[in-house]
N, C-alpha and C positions, 0 to 999 in steps of 0.2 A: 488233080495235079499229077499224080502216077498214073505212067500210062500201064496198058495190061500185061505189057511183057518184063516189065519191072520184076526182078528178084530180089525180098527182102528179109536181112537176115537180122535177129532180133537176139541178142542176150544181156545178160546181169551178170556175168561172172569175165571179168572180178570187178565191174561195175557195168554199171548199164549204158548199152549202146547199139546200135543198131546199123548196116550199110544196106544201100538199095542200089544195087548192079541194073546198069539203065532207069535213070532216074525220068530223062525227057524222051522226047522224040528226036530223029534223026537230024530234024531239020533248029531245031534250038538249041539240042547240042554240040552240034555244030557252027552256029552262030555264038559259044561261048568258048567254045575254039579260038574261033577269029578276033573276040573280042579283047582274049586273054593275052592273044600273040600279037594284039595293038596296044594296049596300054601297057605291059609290061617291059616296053621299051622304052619307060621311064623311071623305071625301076632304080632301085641305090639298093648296094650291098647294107646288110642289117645292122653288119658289126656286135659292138657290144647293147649289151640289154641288161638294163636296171641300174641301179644307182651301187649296188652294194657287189663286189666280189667281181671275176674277170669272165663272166659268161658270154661266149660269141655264140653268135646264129652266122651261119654261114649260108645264107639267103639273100636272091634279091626281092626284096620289098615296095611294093608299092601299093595306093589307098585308093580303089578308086574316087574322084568327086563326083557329085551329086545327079552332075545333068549325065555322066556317064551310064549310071544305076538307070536314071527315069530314061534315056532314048537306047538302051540296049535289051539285050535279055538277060541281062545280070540281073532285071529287077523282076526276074522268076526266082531267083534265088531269095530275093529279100522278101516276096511273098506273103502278103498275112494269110495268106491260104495254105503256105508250107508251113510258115513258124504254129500254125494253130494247128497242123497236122501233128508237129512232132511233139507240142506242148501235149495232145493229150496221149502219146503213146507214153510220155514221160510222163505222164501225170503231174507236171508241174504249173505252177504258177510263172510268167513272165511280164515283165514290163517291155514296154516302150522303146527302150533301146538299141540300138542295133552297132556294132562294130564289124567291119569290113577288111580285108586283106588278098593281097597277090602273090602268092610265094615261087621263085622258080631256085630249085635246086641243080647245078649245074655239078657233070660229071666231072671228075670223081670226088665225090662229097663223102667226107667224115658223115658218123650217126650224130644225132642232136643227142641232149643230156634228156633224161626222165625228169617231166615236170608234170603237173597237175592242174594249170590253170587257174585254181581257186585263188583268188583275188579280188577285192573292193578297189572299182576303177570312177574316173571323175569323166563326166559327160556336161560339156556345154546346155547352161541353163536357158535353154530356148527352145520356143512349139516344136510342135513335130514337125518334121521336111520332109518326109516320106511316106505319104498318106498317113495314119497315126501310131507314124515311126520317128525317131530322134535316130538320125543317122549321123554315127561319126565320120567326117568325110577330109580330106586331105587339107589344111588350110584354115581348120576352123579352131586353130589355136588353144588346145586343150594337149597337155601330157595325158594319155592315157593311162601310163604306167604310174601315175602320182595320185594316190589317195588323200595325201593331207588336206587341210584345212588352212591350213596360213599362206601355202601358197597356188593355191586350188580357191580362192573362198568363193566364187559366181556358180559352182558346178554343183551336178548332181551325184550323188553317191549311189552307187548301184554298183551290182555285182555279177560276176560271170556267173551264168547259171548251164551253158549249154555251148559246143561245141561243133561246129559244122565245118567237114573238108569235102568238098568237088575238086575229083580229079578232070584234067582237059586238057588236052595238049598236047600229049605224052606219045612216047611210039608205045607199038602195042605190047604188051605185057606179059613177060612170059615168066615161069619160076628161074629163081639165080638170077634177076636181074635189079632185085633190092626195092629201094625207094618205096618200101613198106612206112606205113605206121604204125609202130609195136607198142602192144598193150602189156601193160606190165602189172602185176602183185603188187599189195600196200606197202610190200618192203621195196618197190624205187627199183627194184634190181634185177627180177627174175621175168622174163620174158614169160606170156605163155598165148599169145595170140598176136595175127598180124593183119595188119588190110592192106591189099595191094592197090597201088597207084591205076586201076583202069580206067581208062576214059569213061566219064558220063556215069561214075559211082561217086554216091553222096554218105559218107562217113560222120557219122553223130554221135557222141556221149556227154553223157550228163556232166556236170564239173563238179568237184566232190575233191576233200582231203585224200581222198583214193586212187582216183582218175590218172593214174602215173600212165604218159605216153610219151613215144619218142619219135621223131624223123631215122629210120634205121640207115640212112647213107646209100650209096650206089659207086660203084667202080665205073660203068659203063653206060648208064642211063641218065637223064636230065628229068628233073619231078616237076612238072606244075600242077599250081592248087590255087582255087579259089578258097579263101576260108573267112567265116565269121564267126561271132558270138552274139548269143542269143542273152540279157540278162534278168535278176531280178532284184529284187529289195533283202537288203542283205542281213536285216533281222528277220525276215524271211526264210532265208536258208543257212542260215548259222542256226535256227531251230531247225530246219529240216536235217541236218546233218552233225545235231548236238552230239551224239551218242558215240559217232566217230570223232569228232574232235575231243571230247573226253578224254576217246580211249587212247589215241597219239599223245596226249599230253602226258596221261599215266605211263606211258613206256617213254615218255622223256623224246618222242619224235615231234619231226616239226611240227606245227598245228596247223 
């Protein structure tokens, strides 16, 4: 899957996550290039997100469908050869699931707020459609964002477990020109690492009560990303991550 001139950079602190600067080859990278600057011209602004408080995403958004994934090279990205690559650097467990996204950040963009991901999401209760993948795809009538049961009852419960952004599109990338990913401390607030938007880098971390990340905004630059989520079964990783949910509850933070 990596080819040899790939550079990958690997840490835990302040949770675990890894980038691979040249992820493809010239010629597939470039193919989701083109891909990216075709369907994201169907894009819709994000607006607000979630049911509870006034949080905007200042993004446009779009899903791709299905036959887009199986006749492009978007379906390197959805790969059981990459998810089981990164499944064992992570040493994690993952199911079946897959969630899909198109992000383009247009200049001049505010920074996004610090979030963590960690969340139990509803997946349409049907085979796999993506070799033995359950792909969410645009149209297939499921809230993502809604866990419940009373108005969710046909779905699957699963949860984010893993975190993947492909940069593509972009001009090239130089410092001072933003459109970082900034990784933040369990306290939400304090910066201490950033990934920069270059083309044909693949950006991963685990999803965790931890995992505080943000879109850092751009004055002068335009961001595109492919991004997905990888999941698991969420008594699953409520045990893999007991010890930190504890200890947020003890200090009265969110859990």
């Amino acid at each position: 899957m990596l080819i040899r001139e790939s550079k990958l950079t690997v840490s835990s602190y302040p949770y675990n996550y890894i980038a691979v600067d040249g992820l493809f080859d010239e010629s597939t990278s470039y193919g989701l290039s083109s891909v990216f600057n075709d369907l994201i011209r169907n894009g819709r602004q994000v607006g607000k997100v979630g049911e509870v408080g006034s949080l905007i995403y200042e993004a446009i958004n779009t899903t791709p469908k299905l036959d887009d994934i199986r006749s492009s090279p978007i379906s390197k990205l959805l790969s059981h050869e990459l998810k089981n690559w990164i499944a064992e650097i992570f040493e994690i467990r993952l199911d079946e699931n897959l969630m899909m996204g198109m992000h383009r950040h247009n200049a001049p963009s505010r920074p996004g707020w610090t979030h963590t991901d960690f969340a139990i999401v509803s997946f349409p209760n049907i085979p796999p459609n993506f070799g033995s993948h359950r792909v969410y795809s645009d149209g297939c009538g499921v809230n993502y964002s809604d866990d419940s049961k009373h108005r969710q009852p046909d779905t699957i419960k699963t949860a984010r477990a893993i975190a993947c952004l492909y940069y593509t599109a972009n001009a090239v990338w130089e410092p001072g020109m933003g459109g970082e990913t900034g990784i933040y401390l369990p306290d939400g607030k304090t910066l201490v690492a950033s990934v920069p938007p270059k083309n044909n880098t693949l950006f991963v971390f685990e999803i965790s009560p931890l995992s505080f990340h943000a879109y850092l905004g751009s004055q002068t630059m335009q961001r595109n990303s492919f991004i997905w989520w990888y999941h698991s079964d969420p008594t699953y990783l409520l045990k893999r991550h007991e010890a930190v949910i504890a200890a947020k509850q003890r200090l009265g933070l969110d859990p």
